[in-house]
N, C-alpha and C positions, 0 to 999 in steps of 0.2 A: 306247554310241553317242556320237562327238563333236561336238560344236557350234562352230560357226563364225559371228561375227559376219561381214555381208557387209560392214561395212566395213574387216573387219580381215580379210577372206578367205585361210588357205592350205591348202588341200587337201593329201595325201598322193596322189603319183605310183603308187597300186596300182588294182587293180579294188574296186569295192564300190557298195551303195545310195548316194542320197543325198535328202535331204528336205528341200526348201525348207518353213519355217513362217513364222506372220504373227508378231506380237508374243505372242500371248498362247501361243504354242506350237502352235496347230493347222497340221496338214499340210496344206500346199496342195499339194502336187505331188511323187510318187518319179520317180525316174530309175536307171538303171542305168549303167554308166560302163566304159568297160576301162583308163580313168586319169581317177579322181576330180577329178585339179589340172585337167585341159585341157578333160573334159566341163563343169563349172561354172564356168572362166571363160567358154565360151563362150557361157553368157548372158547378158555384158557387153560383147561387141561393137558397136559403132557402129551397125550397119548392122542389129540385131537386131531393126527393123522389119520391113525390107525381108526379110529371109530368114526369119521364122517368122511374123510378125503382129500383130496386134495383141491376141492373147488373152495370147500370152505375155509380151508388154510388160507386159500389167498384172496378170499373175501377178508377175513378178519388181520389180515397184512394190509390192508389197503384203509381198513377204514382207521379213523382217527378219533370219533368223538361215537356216544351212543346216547342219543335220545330216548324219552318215554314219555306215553301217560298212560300214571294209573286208573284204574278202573274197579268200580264198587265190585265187579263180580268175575267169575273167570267168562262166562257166559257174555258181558258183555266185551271181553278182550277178545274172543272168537269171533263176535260180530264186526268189533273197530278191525280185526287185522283183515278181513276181508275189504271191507270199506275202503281202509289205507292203500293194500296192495292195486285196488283200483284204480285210485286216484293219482300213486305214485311213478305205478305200473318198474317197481327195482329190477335192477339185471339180475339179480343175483337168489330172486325168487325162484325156485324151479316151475319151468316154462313146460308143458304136456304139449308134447306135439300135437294131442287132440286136443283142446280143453272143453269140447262138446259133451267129453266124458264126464265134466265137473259139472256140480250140483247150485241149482239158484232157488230162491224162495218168491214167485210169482205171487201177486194180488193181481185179481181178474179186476176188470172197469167194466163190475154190474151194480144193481141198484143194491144187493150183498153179496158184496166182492168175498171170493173164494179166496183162502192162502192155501197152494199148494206148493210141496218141495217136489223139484224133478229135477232128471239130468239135461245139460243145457240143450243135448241133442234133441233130446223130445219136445222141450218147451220151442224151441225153433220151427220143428214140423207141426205143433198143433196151434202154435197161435200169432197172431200177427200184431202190429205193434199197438194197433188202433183197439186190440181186446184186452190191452195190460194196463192194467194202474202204476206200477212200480215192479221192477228185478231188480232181487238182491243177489249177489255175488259175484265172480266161481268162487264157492267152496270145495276144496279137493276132497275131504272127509263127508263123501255120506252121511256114514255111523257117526262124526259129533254131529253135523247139524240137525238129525232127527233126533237127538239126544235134546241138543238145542231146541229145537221148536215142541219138544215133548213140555220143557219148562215153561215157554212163553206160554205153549196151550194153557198150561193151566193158572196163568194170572191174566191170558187176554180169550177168554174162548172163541174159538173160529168156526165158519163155516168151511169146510172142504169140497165132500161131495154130496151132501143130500141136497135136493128139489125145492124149493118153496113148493106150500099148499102141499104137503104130506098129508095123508090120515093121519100118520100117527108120528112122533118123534124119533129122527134116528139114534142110529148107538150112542152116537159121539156127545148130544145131547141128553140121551139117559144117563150116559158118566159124568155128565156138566164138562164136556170138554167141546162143545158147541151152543150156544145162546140159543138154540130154540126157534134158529130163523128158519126152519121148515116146515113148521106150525106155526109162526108167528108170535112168540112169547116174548119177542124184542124188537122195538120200532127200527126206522132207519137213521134217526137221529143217533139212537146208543147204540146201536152199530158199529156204525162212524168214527166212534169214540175209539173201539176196541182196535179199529183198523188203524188209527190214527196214533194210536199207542204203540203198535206194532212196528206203526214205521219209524215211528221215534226210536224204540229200542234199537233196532238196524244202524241207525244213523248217529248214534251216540248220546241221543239227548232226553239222558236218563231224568235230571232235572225237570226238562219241560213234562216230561211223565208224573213228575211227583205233586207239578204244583195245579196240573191240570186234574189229577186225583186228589187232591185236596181240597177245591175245589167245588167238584162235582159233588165229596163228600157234604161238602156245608152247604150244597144247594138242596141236596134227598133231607137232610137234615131238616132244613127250615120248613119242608113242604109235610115233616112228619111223615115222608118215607126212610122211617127208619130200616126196613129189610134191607133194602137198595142201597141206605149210607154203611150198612154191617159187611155189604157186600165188595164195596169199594175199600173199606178200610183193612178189610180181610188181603186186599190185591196189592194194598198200600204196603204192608206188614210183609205178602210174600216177594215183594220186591226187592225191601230191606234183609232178605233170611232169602235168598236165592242159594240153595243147596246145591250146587254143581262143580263140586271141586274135581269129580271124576272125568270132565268135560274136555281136558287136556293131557293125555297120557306121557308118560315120558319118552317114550318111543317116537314122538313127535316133535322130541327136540328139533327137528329142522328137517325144511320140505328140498333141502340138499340135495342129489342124487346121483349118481354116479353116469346115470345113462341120460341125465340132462348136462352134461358137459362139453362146451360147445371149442371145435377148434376150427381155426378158419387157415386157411393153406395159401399162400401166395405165392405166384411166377409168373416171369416175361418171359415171352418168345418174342424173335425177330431173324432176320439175317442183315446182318452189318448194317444196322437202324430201321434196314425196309420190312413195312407193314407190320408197325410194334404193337405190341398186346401185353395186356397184366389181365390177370386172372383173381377171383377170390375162391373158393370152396369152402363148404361148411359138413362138420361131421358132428352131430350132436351124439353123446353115446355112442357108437358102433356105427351110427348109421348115417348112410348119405344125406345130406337135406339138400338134392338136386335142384327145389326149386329156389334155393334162396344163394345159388351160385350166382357170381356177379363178373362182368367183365368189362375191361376200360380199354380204350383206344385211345395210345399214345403217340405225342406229337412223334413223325418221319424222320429219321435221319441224324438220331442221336444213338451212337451206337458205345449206351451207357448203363449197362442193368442196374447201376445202385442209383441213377436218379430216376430208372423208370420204376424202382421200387418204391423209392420215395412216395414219387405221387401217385399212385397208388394207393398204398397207405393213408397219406394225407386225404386223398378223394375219399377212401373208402369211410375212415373216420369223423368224416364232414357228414354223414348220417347218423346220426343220432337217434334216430327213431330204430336203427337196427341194432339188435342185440347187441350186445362189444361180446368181445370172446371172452373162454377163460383161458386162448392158450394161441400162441400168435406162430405159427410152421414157418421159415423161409427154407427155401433153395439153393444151397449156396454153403461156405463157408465162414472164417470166423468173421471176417469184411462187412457180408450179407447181415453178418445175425447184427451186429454193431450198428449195421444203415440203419436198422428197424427198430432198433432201442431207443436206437439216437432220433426217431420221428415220436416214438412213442412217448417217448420221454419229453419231448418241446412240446405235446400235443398233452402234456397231463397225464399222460394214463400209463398206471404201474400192474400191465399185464406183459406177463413170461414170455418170452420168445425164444424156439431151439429153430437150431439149423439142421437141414440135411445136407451130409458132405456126401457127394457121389468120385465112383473109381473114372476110369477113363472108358466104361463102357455105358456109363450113368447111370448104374447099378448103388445102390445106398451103401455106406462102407462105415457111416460115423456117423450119431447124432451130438451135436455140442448144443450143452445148455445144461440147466439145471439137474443134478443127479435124479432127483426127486421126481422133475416132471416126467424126464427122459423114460425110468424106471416105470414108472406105473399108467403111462398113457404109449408106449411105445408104439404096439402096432396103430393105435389111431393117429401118432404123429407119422408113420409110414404111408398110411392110406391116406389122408392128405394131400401128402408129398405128392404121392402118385396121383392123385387124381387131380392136383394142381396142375402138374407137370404136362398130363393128358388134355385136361380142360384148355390150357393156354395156346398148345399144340395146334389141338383142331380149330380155336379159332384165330392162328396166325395164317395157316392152308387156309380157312377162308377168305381172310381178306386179299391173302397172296395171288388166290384165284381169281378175284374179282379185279385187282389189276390187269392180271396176264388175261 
């Protein structure tokens, strides 16, 4: 995989991944590309406010270095960024609050295993783990991945949905885009093959495809099944000439999103130390994500909001498995917003943080922090705010209650 410092930036003109990291090497964000050089300059463009947002501004502020590998087709960079985004699972991916809605490519574990494309919701209610050979994905794009598997069909033929012991051959095999396993015009050994080719392509290992085709070609060969070697060197050949430049639209520059932007809201309650509490809140988009609100109970008797903010933060950031934000709310003034930078900043991480200043009836009067952020996410740094403020409330009364 090669590395590319972003200030010494130059991509290679082919298809392939590519992986923005911060300094210490972690992934923030794959992409997929059908020319490496033009896809990642164009997240250098002036205007790259105005056209994607403000999540990816500070994605591409953050990271330092950009990775790739290239890839013989664009086809198989659509395959690898799926693979990657699994493996690596980046913050900075947009995250579907359903992702049931994304699409996987199933092989059934029968004696000829079916590929079928569905969405994950479906494949979850019809089948259990013990009826699957392999799942690929999420793919968030339907429309490329049956674009996708439109090509594989036709260098690996599948079965889908017809029957073994047909009378007569389905569609899919009168257009030669199924082997004939319904009528039986193909053993289970070469089968095997086609399925075995399938998942290599998924997996990256286009190689192991070629030399295993190669191969098989000079086994039909020696046996003087020549049809069978014409027919492999035919699969050899559309391998090499994979026609799918359309497979990547530009409009796909980045799975970005405005309504995937994630802010998480923090405040303590107490009275003069007793029964302290810190709260988190999360607003992805517009919208509450009430279940992944969090709450910490802090030591008694420190009657200190900037170091019950602290650890807070510090707790909260000690998960890693949970998303990090793109946008850090405190309560409080310029003091508040400082505590938080100053955690943030010992803890690594170069995410924004504004304050809400409140009047003397704790009505919001001022938000301080970045022009930028303040402007274009304002009522979600207010609903936050407020739902921090509520959040920490009701659980400082409860524990207030359970003393008294």
């Amino acid at each position: 995989m090669k590395k590319q410092a972003l200030s010494t930036l130059s991509l290679p003109d082919f298809p392939g991944v590519y992986f923005f990291r911060d300094k210490e090497g972690n992934v923030l964000y794959i992409g997929k590309a059908t020319s490496l050089k033009d896809r990642v300059r164009s997240y250098f463009n002036p205007d790259l406010m105005k056209q994607r947002g403000l999540r990816l501004v500070t994605m591409v502020t953050i990271a330092d270095t950009v990775t790739y590998q290239k890839t013989e087709s664009v086809l198989e960079a659509l395959l690898l960024e799926s693979k990657f985004i699994k493996e690596y699972n980046p913050p900075y991916n947009a995250k579907e609050k359903d992702n049931k809605s994304f699409t996987c490519v199933v092989i059934t574990k029968e004696k000829f295993p079916r590929v079928l494309t569905m969405r994950i919701r479906d494949y979850e209610k019809r089948f259990s783990k013990k009826d699957v050979l392999k799942v690929y994905g999420p793919f968030a794009s339907l429309t490329q991945l049956r674009e996708a598997m439109k090509i594989i069909r036709r260098m690996f033929p599948y079965r889908d949905r017809c029957e073994l012991h047909q009378l007569k051959p389905c569609f899919n095999a009168q257009i030669r885009l199924c082997p004939g396993v319904c009528v039986g015009l193909i053993s289970e050994v070469e089968y095997k093959r086609h399925i075995d080719n399938i998942k290599k392509l998924f997996e990256g290992k286009r190689t192991e495809i070629k030399k295993s085709l190669e191969k098989e070609m000079q086994d039909y060969a020696k046996k003087h099944l020549f049809e069978k070697a014409g027919t492999v060197r035919n699969t050899l050949f559309a391998l090499d000439h994979i026609k799918d430049i359309g497979l990547i639209k530009e409009e796909d520059i980045l799975s970005f999103k405005n309504n995937d932007f994630r802010i998480e809201g923090y405040d303590v309650a107490h009275i003069s130390g007793s029964s302290r509490v810190g709260v988190m809140t999360v607003i992805v988009g517009r919208e509450k994500e009430k279940d992944e609100y969090r709450k910490f109970k802090l030591p008694e008797h420190i009657n200190d909001d900037y170091a019950g903010l602290r650890e807070i933060l510090i707790r909260r950031f000690s998960h890693k498995e949970w998303r990090y934000p793109d946008l850090v709310v405190i309560d409080g003034g310029v003091a508040h917003k400082q505590t938080a930078e100053k955690v943030l900043a010992h803890l690594g991480l170069l995410i924004p943080v504004v304050s809400v200043v409140k009047d003397e009836r704790h009505k919001p009067k001022d938000i301080l922090g970045d022009k930028v952020h303040v402007d274009y996410h304002k009522k979600e740094i207010l609903l936050s705010n407020s739902e921090a403020h509520r959040f920490a409330i009701g659980y400082h009364k409860t524990l207030r209650n359970k003393v008294v």
